[in-house]
C-alpha positions in Angstrom: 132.0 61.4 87.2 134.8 58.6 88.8 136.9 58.8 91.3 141.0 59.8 91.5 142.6 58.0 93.8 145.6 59.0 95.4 148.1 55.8 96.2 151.8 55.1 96.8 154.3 52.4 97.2 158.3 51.9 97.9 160.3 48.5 97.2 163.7 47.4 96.3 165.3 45.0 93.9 167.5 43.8 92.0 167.5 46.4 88.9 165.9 49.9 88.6 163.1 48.0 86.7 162.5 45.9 89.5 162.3 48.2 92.4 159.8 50.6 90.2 157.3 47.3 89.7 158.0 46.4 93.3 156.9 49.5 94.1 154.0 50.0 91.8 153.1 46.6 93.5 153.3 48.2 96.7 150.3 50.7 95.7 148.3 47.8 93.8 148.8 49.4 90.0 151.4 46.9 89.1 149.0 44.8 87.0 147.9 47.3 84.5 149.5 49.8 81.8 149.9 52.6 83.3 149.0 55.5 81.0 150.3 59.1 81.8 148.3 62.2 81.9 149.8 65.8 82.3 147.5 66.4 85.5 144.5 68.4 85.2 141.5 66.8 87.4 138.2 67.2 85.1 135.5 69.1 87.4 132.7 66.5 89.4 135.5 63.7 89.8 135.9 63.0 93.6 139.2 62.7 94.9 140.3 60.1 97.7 143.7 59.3 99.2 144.7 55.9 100.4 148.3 54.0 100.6 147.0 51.4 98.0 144.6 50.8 94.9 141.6 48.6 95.2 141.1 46.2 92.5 140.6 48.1 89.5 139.6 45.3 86.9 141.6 42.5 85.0 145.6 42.4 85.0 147.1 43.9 81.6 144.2 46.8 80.9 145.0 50.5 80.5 144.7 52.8 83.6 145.5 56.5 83.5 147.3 58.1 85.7 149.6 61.3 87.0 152.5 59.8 88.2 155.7 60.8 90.5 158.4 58.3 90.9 162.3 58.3 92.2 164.6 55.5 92.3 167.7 55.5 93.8 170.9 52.7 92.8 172.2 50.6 96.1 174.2 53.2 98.7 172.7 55.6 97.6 172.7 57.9 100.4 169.6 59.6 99.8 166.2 58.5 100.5 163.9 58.0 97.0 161.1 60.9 97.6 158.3 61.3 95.3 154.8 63.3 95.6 151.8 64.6 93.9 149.7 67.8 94.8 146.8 69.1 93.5 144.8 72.3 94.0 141.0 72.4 92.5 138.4 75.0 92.5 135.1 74.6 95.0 132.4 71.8 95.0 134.6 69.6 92.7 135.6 72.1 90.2 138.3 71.7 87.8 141.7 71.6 89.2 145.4 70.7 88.4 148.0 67.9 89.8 151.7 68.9 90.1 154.1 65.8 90.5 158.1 66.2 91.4 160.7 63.9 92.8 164.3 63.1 93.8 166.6 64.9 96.6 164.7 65.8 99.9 160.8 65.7 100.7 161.5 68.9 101.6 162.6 70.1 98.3 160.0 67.9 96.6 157.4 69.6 98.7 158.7 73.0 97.7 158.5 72.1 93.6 155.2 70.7 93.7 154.1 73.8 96.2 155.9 76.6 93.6 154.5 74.7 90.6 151.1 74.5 91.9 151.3 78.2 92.7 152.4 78.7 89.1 150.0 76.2 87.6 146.6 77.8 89.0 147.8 81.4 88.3 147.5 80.4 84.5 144.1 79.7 85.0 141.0 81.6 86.0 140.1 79.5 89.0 139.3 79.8 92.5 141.3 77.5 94.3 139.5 76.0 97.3 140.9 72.9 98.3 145.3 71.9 98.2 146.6 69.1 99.2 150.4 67.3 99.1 151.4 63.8 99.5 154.9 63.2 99.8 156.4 59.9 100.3 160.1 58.5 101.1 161.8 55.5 102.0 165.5 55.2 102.5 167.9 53.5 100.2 169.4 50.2 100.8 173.0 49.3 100.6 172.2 45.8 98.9 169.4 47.3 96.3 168.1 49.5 94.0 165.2 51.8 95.6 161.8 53.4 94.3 159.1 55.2 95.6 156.2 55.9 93.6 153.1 58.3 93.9 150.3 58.2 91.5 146.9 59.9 91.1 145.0 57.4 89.7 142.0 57.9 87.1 139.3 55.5 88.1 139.0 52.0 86.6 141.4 50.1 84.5 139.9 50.0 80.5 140.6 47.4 77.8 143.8 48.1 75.8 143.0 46.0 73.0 
């Protein structure tokens, strides 16, 4: 089984669309489609966290991923908060991601806590590990502002 790799990046730019690829640059998944899962982590997959992606094959190929993002327009008095937590069961069980953004990294921590809580009571696991990465930057007066958090499901595949 593959790895998940847990990465994140913040930019600004010029446009919403150009802080989010900024940022996606930021955590080295800005070359590929990104393809979103709704976040269960298969059992045997290892699990690593690190601010950035290593290469993951050719530019333009299809990677999966679980992905929390926030962007905020210039002045926006608020930071841009995003994170991802997961819970899985022992010796790289199954388990689940939960991903929430926007408003404080305090309240992001509390969704992606009460929706993990939520999310392994439907299932008949043991949970033995949990862990939360949340991740903000503060706006800027002059630009839009993302932050970005994905899980990311090993290598990049061909899309055509």
């Amino acid at each position: 089984m593959g790895t998940i790799r847990v990465v994140w990046g913040a930019a600004t730019g010029p446009t919403a669309m150009a802080s989010y690829d900024a940022a996606l640059a930021g955590a080295n998944v800005h070359d590929y489609n990104l393809v979103q899962v709704s976040s269960v982590i298969p059992a045997g997959a290892s699990l690593e966290v690190a601010d950035e992606a290593p290469g993951l094959g050719p530019a333009g190929q299809r990677l999966t991923v679980v992905q929390s993002r926030d962007t905020v327009a210039p002045a926006a008095d608020r930071p841009a908060v995003a994170g991802i937590g997961w819970a899985r069961s022992a010796d790289r069980g199954p388990g689940i991601f939960y991903e929430a953004a926007g408003g404080t990294a305090a309240a992001v921590r509390e969704e992606i806590e009460a929706g993990l809580d939520h999310g392994t009571s439907l299932r008949d696991w043991t949970v033995a590990e949990r862990q939360t990465e949340v991740r903000a930057t503060d706006d800027d007066a002059d630009a839009f502002t993302t932050q970005v958090v994905c899980a990311v499901y090993g290598d990049a595949d061909p899309i055509v």
